[in-house]
Structure formats: C-alpha cells, structure tokens
Residue, then its C-alpha position, 0 to 999 in steps of 0.5 A: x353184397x360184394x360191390x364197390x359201393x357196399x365195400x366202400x361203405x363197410x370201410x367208412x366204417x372201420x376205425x384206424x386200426x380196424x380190420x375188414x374180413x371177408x369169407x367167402x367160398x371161393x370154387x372158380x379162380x375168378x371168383x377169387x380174383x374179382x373179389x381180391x380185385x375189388x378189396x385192392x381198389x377200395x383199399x388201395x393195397x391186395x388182400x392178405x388171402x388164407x385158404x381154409x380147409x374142411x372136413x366138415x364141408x367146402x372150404x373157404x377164402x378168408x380176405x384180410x384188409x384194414x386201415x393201418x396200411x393205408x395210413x402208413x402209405x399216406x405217411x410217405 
C-alpha cells in the first residue's frame, strides 16, 4: 500500500486545497524515515509529522501533506 505508485495515485486525487493524511504506527526510526521519504519524493516537500500518544494502545505517526505548498513553490 505504502508505494510511489499508490501515493501518487491518491495525490492525483486531492483537489487544490486537498489534504493527504496518513497514520501509521510507527516501532523502528526507519520506518518512519522510508515513509517520510516517500511523501517528500511525491510531494516535492517533507511531511508535516505529529507523534500520538496512547493509553489505550500503541501510538501512532500522523504524516500531513497537501497541494497548496506545492502551488506556492510553482508560484516562484
């Protein structure tokens, strides 16, 4: 699921101001970095990244990226 191909097709997806969101439960530091790395190839741009905490189980990686950025870097 977490491929180039599969995060290119969601982003075709996303509208202008669309945002991509992705959780993930993240145990191993490269795990985190291969995803993160992944979203900024797509996206031209890193991930905005939010560690979540849990009482009630593991925590979790929330990975932010839309188009807007991207626009303003065309922009330029």
């Amino acid at each position: 699921m977490y491929t180039v191909d599969a995060i290119k097709s969601a982003k075709k997806l996303l509208l202008n101001d669309g945002l991509f969101v992705v959780k993930f439960q993240v145990d191993t530091p490269w795990i985190g970095g291969r995803l993160q790395g992944l979203l900024t190839m797509v996206f031209n741009q890193e991930p905005l990244q939010i560690q979540s905490a849990s009482q009630y189980g593991t925590p979790g990686r929330f990975f932010y990226r839309g188009l807007a950025a991207e626009a303003d870097q065309r922009i330029e």
